[in-house]
C-alpha positions as CSV (number, residue, x, y, z in Angstrom):
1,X,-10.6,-81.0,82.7
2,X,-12.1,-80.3,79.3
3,X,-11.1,-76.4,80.1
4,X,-7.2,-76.9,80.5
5,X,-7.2,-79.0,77.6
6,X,-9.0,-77.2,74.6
7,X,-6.7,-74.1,76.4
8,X,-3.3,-76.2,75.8
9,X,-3.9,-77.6,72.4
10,X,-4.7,-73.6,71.4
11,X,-1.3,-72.8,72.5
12,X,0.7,-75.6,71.1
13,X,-1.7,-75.1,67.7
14,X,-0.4,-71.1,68.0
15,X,3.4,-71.8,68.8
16,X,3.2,-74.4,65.8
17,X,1.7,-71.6,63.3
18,X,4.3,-69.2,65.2
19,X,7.5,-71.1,63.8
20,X,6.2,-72.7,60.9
21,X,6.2,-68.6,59.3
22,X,9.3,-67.4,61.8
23,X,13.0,-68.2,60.5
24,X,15.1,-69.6,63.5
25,X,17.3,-66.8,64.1
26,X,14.5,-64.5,64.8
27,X,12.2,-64.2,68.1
28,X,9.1,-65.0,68.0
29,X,7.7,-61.6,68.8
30,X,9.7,-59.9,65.7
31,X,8.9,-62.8,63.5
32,X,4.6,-62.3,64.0
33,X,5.2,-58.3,64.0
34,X,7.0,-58.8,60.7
35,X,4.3,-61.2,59.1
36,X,1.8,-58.8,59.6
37,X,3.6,-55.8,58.3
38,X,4.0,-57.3,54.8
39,X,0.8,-58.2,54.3
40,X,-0.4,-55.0,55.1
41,X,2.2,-53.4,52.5
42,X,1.2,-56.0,49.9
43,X,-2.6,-54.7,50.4
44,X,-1.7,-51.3,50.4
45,X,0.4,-51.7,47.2
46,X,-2.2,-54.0,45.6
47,X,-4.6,-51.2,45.8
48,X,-2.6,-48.7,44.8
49,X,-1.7,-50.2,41.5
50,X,-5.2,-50.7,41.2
51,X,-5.7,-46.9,41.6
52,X,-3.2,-45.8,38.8
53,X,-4.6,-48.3,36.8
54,X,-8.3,-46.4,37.3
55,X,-6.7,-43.2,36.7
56,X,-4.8,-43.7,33.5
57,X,-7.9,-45.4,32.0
58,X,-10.2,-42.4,33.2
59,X,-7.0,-39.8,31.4
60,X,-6.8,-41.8,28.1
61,X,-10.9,-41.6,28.1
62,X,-10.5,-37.8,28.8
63,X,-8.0,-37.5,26.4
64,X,-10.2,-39.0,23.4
65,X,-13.3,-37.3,23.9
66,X,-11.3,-34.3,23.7
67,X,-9.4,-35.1,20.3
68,X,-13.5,-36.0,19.3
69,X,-14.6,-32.5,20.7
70,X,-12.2,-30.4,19.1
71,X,-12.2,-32.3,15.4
72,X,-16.1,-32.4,15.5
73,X,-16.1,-28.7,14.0
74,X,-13.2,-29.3,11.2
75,X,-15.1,-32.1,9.8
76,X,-18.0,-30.1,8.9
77,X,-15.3,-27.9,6.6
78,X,-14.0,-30.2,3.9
79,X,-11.9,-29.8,1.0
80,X,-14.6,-29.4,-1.2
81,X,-16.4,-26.8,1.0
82,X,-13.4,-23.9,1.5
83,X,-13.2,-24.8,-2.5
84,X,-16.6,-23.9,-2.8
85,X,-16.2,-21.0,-0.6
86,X,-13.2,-19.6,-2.7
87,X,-14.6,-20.0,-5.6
88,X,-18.0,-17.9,-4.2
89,X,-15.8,-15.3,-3.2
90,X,-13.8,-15.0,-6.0
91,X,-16.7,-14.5,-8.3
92,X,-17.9,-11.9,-6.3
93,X,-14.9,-10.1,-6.1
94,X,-14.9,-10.2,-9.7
95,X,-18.8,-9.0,-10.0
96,X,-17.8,-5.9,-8.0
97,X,-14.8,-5.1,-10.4
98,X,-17.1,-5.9,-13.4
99,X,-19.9,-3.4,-11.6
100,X,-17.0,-0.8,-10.8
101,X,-16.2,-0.7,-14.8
102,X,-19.3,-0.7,-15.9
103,X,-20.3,2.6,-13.8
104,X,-17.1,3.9,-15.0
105,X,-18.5,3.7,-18.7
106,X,-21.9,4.9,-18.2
107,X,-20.2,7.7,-16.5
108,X,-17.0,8.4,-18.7
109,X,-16.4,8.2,-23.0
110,X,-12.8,9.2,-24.0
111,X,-10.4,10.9,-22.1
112,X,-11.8,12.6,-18.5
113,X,-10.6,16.5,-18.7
114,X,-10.8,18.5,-15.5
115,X,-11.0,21.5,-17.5
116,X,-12.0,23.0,-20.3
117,X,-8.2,24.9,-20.9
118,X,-7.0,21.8,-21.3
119,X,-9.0,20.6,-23.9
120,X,-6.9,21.5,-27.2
121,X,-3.0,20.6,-25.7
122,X,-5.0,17.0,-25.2
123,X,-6.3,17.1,-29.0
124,X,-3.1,18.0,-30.4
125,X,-1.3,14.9,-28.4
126,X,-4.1,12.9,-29.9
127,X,-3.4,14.3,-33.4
128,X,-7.3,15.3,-34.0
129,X,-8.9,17.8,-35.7
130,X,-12.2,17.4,-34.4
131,X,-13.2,16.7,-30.8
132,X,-16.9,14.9,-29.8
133,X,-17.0,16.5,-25.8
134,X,-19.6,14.6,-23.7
135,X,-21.5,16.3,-21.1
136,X,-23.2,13.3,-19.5
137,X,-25.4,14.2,-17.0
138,X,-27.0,12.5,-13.6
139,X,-28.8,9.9,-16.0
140,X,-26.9,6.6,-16.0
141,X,-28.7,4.9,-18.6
142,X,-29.2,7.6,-20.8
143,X,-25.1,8.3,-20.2
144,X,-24.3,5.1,-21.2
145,X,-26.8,4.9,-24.8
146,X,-25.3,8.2,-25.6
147,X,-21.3,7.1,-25.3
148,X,-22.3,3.9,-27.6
149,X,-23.7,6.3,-29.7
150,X,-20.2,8.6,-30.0
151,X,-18.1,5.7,-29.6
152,X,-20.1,4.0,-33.2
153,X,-19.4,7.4,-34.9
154,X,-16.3,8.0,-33.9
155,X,-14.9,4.8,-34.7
156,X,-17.2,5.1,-38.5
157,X,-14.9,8.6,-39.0
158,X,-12.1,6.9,-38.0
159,X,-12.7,3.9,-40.6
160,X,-12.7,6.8,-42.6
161,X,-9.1,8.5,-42.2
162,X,-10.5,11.4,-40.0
163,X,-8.6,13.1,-37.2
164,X,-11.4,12.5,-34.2
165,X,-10.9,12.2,-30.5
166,X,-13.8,11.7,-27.8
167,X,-13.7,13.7,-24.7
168,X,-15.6,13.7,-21.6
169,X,-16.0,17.0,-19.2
170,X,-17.5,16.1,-15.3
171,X,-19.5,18.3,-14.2
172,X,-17.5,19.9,-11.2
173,X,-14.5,20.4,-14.5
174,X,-13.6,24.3,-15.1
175,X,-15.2,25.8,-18.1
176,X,-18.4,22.8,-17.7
177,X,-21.3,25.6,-16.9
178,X,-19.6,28.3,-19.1
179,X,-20.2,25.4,-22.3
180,X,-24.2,25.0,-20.9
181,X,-24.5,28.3,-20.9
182,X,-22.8,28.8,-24.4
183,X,-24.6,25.7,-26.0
184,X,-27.8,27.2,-24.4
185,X,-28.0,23.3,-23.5
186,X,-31.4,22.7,-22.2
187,X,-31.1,19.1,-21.4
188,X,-28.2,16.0,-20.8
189,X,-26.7,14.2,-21.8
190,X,-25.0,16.6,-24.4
191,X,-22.5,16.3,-27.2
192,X,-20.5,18.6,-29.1
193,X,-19.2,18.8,-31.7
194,X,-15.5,21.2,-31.9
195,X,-13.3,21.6,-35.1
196,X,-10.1,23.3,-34.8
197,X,-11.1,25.8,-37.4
198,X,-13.5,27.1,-35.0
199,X,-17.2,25.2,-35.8
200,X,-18.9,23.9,-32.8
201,X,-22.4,22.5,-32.9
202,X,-24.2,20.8,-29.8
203,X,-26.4,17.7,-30.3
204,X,-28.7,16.8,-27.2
205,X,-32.1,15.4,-26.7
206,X,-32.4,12.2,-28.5
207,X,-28.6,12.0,-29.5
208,X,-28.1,8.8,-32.2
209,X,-25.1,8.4,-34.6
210,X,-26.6,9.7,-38.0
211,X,-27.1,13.5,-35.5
212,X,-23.4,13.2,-34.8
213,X,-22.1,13.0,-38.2
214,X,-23.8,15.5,-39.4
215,X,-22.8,17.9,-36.5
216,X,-19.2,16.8,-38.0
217,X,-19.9,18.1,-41.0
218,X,-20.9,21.6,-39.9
219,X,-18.5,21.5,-37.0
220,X,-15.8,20.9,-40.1
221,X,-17.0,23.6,-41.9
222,X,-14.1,26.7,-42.0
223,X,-15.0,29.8,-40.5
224,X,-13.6,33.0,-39.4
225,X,-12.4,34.1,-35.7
226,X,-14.3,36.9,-34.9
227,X,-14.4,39.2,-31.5
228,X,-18.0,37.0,-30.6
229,X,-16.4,33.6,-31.1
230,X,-16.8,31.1,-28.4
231,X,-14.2,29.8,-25.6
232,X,-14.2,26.6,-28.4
233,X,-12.9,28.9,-31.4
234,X,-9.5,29.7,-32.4
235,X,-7.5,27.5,-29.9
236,X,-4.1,29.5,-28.8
């Protein structure tokens, strides 16, 4: 007895749960199938939203730590740094120039001839009667005391009214050895000393401006062309 009972009321509990969810005009089989079915999509779209939401969070995390990454080395290079940079390379560029000029002067005084032929057209376009030619030498120091030297002299005769013009020959010029060998030069730097009239003196060894005025004053005096003169004498 107790059996068939608890084994009606079960199905009269099921039919009642049956059409309390079931609309009228559908069976009973199609109703429960439905019911099922959209609580299984309403799971399976619950947890997909759930996904996405997971995945954007986990992109825009991604996405920040790469912005971080990337600006991480920019920040160590402020405004003021590259400034500072510039700057730095700037004043070296300019401490290379400087250097590049001041070799140039230890090395050069005047105009640069490449040869000796050339020497009086370039001291008539300067208007100059008497030309100081350096022969500077290997010694950089002693090349550059020597064209302060000229340069004082020069610019005292100059002071003065006189015709003067500075010249420097380099040593791989045409005509350099034949002036050694003329000069009997022993030692360089070298100057001398050329008037137009044909005087020529050499000053070397310890060459200071009271020595090169006075080599202007022989150099200046008049003398004859002869058949011995020197490739200095009697320009043509």
């Amino acid at each position: 007895m107790v059996e068939e009972y608890d084994s009606e009321q079960a199905g009269e509990e099921n039919l009642s749960d049956s059409q309390s969810c079931c609309p009228s005009d559908m069976g009973q089989d199609k109703c429960c199938s439905f019911g099922s079915g959209g609580k299984n999509f309403k799971t399976a779209i619950f947890v997909l939203v759930i996904l996405l939401a997971i995945g954007v969070a986990a992109y825009s995390l991604l996405k920040d730590n790469s912005k971080t990454t990337n600006a991480s080395p920019e920040s160590t290079l402020s405004p003021d740094t590259l400034s500072l940079s510039n700057e730095a390379n700037l004043v070296t560029e300019i401490d290379s120039a400087n250097e590049q000029l001041s070799n140039a002067k230890e090395a050069l005084c005047g105009i640069s001839l490449d040869s000796i032929k050339s020497l009086w057209r370039m001291t008539d376009e300067k208007k100059a009667n008497v030309v100081f030619i350096f022969l500077a030498g290997e010694n950089k120091e002693s090349a550059q005391a020597t064209s302060l030297q000229i340069e004082a002299a020069v610019d005292k005769l100059l002071s003065n009214g006189k015709q003067v013009a500075i010249f420097t020959l380099t040593k791989d010029a045409e005509g350099y050895d034949q002036l050694i060998k003329e000069f009997s030069v022993q030692s360089l730097p070298c100057v001398i000393v050329a008037d137009k009239g044909c005087g020529a003196v050499a000053v070397s060894g310890e060459i200071t401006e009271a020595k090169l005025l006075g080599a202007f004053v022989k150099a200046s005096t008049p003398i004859s062309c002869g058949p011995r003169s020197g490739s200095l004498c009697c320009p043509k």
